[in-house]
Short mmCIF file of the C-alpha atoms (twelve columns), coordinates in Angstrom:
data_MODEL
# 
_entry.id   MODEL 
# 
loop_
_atom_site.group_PDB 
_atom_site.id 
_atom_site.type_symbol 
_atom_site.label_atom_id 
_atom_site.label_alt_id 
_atom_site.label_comp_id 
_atom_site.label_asym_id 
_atom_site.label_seq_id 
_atom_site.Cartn_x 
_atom_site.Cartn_y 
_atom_site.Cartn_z 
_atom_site.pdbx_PDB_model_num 
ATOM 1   C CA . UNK A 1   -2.925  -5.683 -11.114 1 
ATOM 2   C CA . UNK A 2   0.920   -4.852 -10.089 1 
ATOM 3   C CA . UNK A 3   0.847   -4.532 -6.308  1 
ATOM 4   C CA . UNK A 4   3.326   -1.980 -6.720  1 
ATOM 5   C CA . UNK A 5   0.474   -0.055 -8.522  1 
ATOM 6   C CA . UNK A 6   -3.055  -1.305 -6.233  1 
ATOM 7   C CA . UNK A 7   -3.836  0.699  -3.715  1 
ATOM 8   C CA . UNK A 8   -5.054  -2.060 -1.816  1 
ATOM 9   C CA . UNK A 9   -1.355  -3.717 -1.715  1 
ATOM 10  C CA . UNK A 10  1.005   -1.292 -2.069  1 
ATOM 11  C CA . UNK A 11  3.283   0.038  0.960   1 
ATOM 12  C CA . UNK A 12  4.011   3.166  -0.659  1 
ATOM 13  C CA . UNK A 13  5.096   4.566  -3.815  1 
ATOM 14  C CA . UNK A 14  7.452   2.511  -5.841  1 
ATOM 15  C CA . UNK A 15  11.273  4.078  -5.783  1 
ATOM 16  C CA . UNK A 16  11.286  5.489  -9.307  1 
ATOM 17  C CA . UNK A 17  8.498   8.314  -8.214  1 
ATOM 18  C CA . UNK A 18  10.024  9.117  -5.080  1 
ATOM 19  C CA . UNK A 19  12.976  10.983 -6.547  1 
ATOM 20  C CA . UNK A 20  11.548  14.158 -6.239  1 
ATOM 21  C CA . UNK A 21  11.137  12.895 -2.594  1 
ATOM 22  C CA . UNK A 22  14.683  12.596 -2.494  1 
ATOM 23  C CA . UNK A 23  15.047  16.212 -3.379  1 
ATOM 24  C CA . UNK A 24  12.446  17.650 -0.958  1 
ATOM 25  C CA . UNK A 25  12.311  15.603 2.003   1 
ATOM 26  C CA . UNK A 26  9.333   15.627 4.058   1 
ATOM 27  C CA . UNK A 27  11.709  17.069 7.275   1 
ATOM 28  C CA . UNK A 28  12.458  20.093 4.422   1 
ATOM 29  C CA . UNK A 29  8.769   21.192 3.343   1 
ATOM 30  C CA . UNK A 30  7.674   23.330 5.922   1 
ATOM 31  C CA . UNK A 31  10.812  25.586 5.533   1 
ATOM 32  C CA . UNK A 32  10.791  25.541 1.636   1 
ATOM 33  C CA . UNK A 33  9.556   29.146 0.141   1 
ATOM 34  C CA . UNK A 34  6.782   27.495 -1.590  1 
ATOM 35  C CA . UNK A 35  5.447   25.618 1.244   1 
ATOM 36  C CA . UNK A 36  3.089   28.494 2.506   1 
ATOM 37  C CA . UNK A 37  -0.184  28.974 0.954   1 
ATOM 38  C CA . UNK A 38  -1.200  26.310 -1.301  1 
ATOM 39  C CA . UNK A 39  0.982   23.286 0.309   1 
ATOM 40  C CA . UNK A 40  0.291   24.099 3.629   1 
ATOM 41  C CA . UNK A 41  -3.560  24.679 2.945   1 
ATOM 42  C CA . UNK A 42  -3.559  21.080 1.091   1 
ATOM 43  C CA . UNK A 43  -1.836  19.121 3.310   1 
ATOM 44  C CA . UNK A 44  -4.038  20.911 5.868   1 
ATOM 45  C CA . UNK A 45  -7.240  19.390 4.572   1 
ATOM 46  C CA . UNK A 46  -5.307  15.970 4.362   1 
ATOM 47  C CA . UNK A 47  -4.895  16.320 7.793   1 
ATOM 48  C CA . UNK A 48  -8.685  16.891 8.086   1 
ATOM 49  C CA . UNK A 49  -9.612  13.884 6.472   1 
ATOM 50  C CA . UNK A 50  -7.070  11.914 8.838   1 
ATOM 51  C CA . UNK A 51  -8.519  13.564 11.989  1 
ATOM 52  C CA . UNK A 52  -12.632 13.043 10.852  1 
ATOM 53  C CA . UNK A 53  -11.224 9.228  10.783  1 
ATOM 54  C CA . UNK A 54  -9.903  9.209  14.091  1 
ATOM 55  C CA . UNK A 55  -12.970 10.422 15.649  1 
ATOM 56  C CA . UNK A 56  -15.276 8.092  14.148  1 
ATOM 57  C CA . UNK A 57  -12.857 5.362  15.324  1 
ATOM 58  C CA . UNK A 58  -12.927 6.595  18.185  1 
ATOM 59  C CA . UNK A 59  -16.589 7.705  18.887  1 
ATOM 60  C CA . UNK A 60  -16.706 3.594  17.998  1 
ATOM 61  C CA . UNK A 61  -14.375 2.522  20.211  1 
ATOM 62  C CA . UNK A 62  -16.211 4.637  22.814  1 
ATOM 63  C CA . UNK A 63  -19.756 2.678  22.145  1 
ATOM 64  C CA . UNK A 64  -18.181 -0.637 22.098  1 
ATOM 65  C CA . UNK A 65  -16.343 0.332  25.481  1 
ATOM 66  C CA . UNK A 66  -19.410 1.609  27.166  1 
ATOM 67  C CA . UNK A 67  -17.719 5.394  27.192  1 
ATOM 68  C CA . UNK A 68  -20.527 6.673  24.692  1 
ATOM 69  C CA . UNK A 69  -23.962 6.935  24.082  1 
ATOM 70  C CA . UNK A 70  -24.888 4.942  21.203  1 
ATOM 71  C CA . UNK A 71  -27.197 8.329  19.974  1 
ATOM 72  C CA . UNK A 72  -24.216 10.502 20.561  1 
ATOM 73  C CA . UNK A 73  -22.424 8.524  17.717  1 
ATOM 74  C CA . UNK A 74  -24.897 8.489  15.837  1 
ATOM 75  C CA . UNK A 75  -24.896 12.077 15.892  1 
ATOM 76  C CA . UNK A 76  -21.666 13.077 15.776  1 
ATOM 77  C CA . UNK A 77  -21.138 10.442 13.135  1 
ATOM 78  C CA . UNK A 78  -23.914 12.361 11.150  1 
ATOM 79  C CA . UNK A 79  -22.185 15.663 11.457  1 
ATOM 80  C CA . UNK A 80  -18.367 14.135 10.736  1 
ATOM 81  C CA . UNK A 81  -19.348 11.088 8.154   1 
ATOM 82  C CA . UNK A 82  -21.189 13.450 6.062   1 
ATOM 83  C CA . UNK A 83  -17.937 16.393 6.056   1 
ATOM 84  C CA . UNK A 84  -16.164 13.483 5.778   1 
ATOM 85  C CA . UNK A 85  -17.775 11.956 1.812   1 
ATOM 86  C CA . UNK A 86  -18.500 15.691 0.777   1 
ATOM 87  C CA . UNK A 87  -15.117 17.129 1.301   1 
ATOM 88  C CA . UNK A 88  -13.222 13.950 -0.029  1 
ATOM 89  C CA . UNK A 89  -15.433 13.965 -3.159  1 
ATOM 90  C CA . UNK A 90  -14.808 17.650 -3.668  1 
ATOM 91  C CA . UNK A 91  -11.346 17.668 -2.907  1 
ATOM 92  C CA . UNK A 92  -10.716 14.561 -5.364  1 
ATOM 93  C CA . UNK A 93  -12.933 16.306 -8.331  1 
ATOM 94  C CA . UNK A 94  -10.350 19.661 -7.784  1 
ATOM 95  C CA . UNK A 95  -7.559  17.074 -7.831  1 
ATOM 96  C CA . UNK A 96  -8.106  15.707 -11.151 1 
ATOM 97  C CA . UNK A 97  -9.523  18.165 -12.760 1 
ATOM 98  C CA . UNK A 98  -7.571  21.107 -12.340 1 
ATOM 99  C CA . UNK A 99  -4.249  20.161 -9.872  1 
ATOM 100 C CA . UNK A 100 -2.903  16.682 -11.321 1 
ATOM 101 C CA . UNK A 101 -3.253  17.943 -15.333 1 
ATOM 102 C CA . UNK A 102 -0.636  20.847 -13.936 1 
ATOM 103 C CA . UNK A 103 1.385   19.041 -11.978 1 
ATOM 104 C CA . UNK A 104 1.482   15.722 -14.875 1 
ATOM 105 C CA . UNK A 105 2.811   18.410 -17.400 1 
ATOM 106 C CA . UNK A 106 5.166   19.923 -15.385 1 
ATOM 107 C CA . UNK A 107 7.195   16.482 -14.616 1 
ATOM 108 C CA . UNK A 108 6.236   14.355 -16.723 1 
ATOM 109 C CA . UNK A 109 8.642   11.600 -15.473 1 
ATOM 110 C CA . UNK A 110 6.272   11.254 -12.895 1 
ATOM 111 C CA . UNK A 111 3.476   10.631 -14.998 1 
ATOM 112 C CA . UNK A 112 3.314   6.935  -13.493 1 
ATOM 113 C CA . UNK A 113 2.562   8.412  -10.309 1 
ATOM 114 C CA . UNK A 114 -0.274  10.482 -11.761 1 
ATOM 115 C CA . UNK A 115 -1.816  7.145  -13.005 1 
ATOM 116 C CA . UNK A 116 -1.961  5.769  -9.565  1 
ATOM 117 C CA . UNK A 117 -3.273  8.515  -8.300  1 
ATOM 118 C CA . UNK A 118 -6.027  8.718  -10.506 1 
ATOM 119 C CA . UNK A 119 -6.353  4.745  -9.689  1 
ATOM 120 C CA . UNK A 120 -6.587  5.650  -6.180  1 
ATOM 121 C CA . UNK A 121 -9.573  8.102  -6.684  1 
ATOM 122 C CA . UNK A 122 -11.280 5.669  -8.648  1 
ATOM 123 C CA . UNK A 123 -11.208 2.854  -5.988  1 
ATOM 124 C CA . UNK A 124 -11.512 5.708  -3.060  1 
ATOM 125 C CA . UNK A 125 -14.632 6.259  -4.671  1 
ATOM 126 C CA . UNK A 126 -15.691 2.763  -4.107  1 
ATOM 127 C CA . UNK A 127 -14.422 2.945  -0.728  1 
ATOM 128 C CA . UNK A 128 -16.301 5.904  0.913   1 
ATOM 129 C CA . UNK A 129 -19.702 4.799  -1.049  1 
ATOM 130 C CA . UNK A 130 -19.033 1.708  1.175   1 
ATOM 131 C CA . UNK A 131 -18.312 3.777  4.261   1 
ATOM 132 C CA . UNK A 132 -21.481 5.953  3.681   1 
ATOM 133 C CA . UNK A 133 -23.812 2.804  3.751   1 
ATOM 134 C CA . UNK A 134 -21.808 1.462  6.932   1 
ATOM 135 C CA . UNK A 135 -22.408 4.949  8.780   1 
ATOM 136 C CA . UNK A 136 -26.163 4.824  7.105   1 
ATOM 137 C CA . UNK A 137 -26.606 1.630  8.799   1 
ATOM 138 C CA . UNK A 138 -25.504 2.968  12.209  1 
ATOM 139 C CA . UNK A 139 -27.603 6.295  11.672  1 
ATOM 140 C CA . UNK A 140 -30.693 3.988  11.027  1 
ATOM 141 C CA . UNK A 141 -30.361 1.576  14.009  1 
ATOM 142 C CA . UNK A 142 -29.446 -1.459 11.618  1 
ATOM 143 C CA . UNK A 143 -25.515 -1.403 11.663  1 
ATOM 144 C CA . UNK A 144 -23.289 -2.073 15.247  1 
ATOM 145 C CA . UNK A 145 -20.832 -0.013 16.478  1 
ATOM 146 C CA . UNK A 146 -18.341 -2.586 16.696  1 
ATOM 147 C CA . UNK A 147 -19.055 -3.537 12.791  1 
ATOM 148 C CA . UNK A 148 -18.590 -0.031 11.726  1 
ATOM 149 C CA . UNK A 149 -15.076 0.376  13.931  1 
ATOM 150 C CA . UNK A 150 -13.581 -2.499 11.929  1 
ATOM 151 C CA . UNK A 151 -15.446 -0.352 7.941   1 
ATOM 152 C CA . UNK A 152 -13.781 2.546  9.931   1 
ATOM 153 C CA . UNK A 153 -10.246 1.235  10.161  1 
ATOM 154 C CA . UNK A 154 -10.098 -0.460 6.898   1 
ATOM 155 C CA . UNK A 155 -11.092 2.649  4.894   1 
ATOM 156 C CA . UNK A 156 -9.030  4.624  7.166   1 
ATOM 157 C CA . UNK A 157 -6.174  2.656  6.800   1 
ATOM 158 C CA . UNK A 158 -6.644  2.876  2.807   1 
ATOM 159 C CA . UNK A 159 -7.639  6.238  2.948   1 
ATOM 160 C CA . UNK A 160 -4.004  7.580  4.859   1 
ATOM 161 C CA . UNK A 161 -2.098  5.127  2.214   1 
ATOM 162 C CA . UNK A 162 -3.305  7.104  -0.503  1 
ATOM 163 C CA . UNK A 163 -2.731  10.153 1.180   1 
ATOM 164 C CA . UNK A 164 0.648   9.603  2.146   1 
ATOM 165 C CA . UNK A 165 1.955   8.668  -1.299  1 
ATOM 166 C CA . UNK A 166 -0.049  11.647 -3.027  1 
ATOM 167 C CA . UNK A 167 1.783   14.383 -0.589  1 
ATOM 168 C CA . UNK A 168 4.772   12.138 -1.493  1 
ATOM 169 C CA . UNK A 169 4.414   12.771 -4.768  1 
ATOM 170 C CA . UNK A 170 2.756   16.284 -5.260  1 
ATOM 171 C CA . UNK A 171 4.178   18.110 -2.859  1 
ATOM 172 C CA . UNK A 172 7.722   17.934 -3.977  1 
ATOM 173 C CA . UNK A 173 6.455   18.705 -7.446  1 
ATOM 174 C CA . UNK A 174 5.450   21.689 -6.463  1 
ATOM 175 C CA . UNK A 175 8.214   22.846 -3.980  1 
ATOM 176 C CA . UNK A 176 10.055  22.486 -6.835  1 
ATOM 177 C CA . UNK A 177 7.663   24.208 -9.755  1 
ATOM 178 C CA . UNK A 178 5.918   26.546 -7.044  1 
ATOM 179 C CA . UNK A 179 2.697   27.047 -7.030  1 
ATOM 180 C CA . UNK A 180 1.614   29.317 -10.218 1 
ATOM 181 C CA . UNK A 181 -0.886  28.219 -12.249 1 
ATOM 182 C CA . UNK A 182 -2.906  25.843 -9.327  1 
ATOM 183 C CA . UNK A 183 -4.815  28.552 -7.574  1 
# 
């Protein structure tokens, strides 16, 4: 597979999908007419899924360091692992169901990008069944907090990739398009 292309390899999107990018700069969106509503609420829940990382990181960090009770992971990890899958899986499902069909037809140029996207889901989906039996294994005694930092940080770290170069791509799309037709 092209590392331009693998989610696993890739640095970001390759330069012939970031034109709209070049149009709507990231420093632009918040003051672009379309960025209220839909945009904001999206990149909101990206932000979600960035933040539910960080805590488990850091609730792991915290064991390892002797800062937190090993049950008081395990709880917390209970409450933010499980928001964590079940709001990933739903948002992806919306995502290619309904959003990326819309978007694909409306710049087609960028259809590429769509591809990897849909690539990303598919290996994301790998990813968090792998991070749900890591956080099992902690909930159940059998998996170390120091283990399940390092499942942490590699899914994280694949998990902000993909979510970088989707707002990268989507977002100017619709800044551009607005957002009829997604709600």
């Amino acid at each position: 597979m092209d590392k331009l292309y693998d989610l696993t390899e890739r640095d970001g999107l390759p330069e012939a999908l970031r034109v709209l990018l070049e149009a709507f700069p990231r420093a632009d969106w918040q003051a672009h007419p379309n960025f209220a509503g839909l945009v904001a609420f999206w990149l909101d829940r990206h932000e979600m899924f960035r933040q539910l990382c960080e805590v488990m990181r850091t609730d792991a960090e915290g064991v390892v360091d002797g800062q937190m009770d090993p049950r008081e992971m395990q709880a917390r990890l209970s409450r933010y692992g499980g928001m964590l899958v079940q709001n990933l899986h739903g948002h992806h499902q919306i995502e290619d169901m309904h959003y990326f069909p819309v978007l694909k037809a409306r710049e087609a140029r960028l259809d590429r990008g769509f591809e990897i996207l849909d690539r990303d889901h598919h290996a994301m989906d790998g990813l968090i069944a792998q991070f749900a039996d890591g956080a099992n294994g902690v909930l159940r005694g059998k998996r170390e907090a120091g283990t399940f930092r390092e499942d942490v940080i590699g899914f994280e770290t694949l998990l902000r990739r993909h979510l970088a170069d989707e707002e990268d791509l989507i977002v100017p799309v619709i800044l551009k398009h607005g957002p009829d037709g997604l709600h």
